[in-house]
N, C-alpha and C positions, 0 to 999 in steps of 0.2 A: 538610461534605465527606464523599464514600461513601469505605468504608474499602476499601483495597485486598482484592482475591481473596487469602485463602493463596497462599504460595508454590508448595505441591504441589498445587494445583487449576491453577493457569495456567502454558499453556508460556513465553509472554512478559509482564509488566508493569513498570508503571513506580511507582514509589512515591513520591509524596508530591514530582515532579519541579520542580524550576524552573531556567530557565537565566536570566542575568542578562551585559550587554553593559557591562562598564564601571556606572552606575549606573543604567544604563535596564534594569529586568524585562522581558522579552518574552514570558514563561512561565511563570506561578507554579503552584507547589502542585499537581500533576496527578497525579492515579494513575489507572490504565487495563492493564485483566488483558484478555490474550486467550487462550481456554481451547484444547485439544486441538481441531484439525480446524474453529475457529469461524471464522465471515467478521466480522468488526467493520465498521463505514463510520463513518469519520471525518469529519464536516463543519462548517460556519464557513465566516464573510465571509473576503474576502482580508484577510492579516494578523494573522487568529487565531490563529495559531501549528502548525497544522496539520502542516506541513514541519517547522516545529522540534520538533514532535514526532517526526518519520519519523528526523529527524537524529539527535535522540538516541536510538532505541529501535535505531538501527541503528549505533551508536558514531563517526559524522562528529562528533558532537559530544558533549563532556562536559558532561554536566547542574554548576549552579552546586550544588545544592542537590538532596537525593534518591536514591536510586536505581535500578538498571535490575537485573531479575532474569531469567536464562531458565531454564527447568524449574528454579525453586528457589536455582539458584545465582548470586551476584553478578557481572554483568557490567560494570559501572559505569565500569570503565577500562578495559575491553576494546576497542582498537581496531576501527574499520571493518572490516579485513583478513581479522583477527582474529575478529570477530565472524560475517563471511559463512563463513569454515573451521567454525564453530559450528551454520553451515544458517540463521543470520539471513542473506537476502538482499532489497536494496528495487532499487526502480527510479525511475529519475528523469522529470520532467514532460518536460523533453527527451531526444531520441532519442541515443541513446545506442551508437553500432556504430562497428564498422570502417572507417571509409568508403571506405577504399583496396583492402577485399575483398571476395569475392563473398559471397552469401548464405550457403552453404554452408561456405565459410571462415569467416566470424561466429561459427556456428553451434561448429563444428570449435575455435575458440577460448575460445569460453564453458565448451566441457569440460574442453578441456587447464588452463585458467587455475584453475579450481576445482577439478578435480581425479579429477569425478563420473564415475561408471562409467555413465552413463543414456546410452543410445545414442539417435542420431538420426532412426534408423529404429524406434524406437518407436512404435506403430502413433495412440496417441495423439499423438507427437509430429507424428507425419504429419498428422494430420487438421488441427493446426491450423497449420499448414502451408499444407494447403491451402486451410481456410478462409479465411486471410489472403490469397490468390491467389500465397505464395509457394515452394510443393511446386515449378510450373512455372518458377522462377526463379530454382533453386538457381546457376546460373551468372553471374547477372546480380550487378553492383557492387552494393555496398547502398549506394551513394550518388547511383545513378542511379533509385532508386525513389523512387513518390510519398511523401510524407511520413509519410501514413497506414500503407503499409507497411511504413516503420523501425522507426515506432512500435510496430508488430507484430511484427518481427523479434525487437528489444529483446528486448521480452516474452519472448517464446519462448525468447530467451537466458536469460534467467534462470531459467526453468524447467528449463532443460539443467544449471545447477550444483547442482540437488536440494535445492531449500530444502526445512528444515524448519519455516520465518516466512518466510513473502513481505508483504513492507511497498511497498504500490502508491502510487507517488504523482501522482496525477492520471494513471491509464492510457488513460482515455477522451479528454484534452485532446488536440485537433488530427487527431481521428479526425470522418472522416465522420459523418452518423450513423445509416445504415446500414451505417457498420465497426462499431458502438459492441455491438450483440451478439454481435461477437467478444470480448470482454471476459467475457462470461456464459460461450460457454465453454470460454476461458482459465480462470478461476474458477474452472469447476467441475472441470475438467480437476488443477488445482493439487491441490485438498483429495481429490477420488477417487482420484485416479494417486496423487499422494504421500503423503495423509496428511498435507498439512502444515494451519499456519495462516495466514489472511489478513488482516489490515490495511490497509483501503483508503480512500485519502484522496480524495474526488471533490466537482467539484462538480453534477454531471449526477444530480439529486435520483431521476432515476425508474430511473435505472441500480445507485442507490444501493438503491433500495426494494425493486427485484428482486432482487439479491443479500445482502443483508445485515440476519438475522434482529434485530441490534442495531448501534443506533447511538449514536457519543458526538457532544457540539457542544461544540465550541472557540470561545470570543469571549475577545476580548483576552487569549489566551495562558492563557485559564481554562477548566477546564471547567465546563460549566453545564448541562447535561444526557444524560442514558444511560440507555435502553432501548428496548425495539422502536419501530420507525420511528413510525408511527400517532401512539404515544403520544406521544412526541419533540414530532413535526410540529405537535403538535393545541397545542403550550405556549406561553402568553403572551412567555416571556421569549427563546423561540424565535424565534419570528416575528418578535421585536424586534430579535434578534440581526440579522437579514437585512433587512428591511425597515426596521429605523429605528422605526419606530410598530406598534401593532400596534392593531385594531380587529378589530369581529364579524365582518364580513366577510372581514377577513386570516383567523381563526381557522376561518370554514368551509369555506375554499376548502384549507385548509395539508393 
């Protein structure tokens, strides 16, 4: 097992984590450092434990075993609430808004509720805005848009309460996929505008490769491997991970 980053090298990690359900493990043993400003991408078959990692790094959930650091200091029983007041903020695979207001009320909420002094007329905020086609529909219900665009609203919302960790959980899922390089840049938007760090759990391998200089693989609630994508992709136990068998040809194609 790789030993955790120091403390003072990573804004967020997890140490040595395992959550357990009664006597069913769903999560053993996991440590995972994410440094100043880095994109991580997190992947794994469904049921790897992916989510139960976002759950716990972001305090929905208390690890059985282990625990949870940010810049240094123990967060481990620091509530969800709690934790997002900290600048840990995640997002969920489903959309996530007001559905009874307009875009712009959404918007107007995500600040008041966190607290954040980041205006909406932030020139960055704008653009992806309008990239998402929703700058022209700040009047419009967020419940009368296409899917795609909640999905993007969200987003945007949580970049309005000023993370310092944004923990992405499947941002791409249920986007077109020519919405899906709004994601790229959201992203990049995240780490220049703020300064923060990224955490992204996806399963859109090529969405994944393009953002994110390192990645970890989650199977059965384990890690099994972490570093640059290439490297990762090109692993026997990788491929197995996903595909069940793995063969030369799995390995040259990965």
């Amino acid at each position: 097992m790789r030993d955790p980053a120091p403390s003072g090298s990573a804004v967020l990690q997890a140490d040595n984590v395992s959550k357990r359900f009664g006597g069913n493990t769903v999560f053993a043993d996991v440590s995972l450092s994410l440094g100043d400003k880095e994109i991580v991408g997190v992947i794994g078959p469904n049921g790897a434990g992916k989510t139960t990692l976002i759950n716990i790094l972001s305090g929905q959930l208390e690890p059985t075993a282990g625990r949870v650091r940010l810049r240094g200091g123990d967060v481990t029983g620091v509530s969800l609430a709690k934790r997002a007041k900290l600048g840990v903020v995640r997002t969920f695979q489903q959309t996530k808004t007001f559905k009874s207001g307009t875009v712009e009320e959404n918007l107007r909420r995500a600040q008041m509720f966190s607290g954040s002094n980041l205006r909406m007329d932030e020139p960055y905020v704008r653009a992806l805005l309008d990239r998402a086609g929703l700058l022209a529909r700040l009047d419009h219900l967020s419940d009368t848009l296409p899917y795609g665009m909640q999905k993007m609203l969200g987003l945007i919302m949580a970049i309005l309460t000023k993370p310092g960790v944004l923990l992405l959980d499947e941002p791409a899922a249920g986007l077109e996929r020519s919405e899906r390089f709004f994601i790229d840049d959201y992203v990049a938007a995240v780490v220049r505008e703020l300064g923060a760090s990224v955490l992204l759990v996806e399963h859109d391998m090529e969405l994944v490769k393009r953002l994110c200089p390192r990645i970890a693989v989650l199977d059965g609630g384990r890690l099994i491997a972490e570093g640059p994508p290439a490297e990762v992709l090109s692993r026997r136990d990788v491929i197995e991970a996903y595909l069940g068998t793995a063969d030369e040809e799995d390995l040259a194609d990965a």
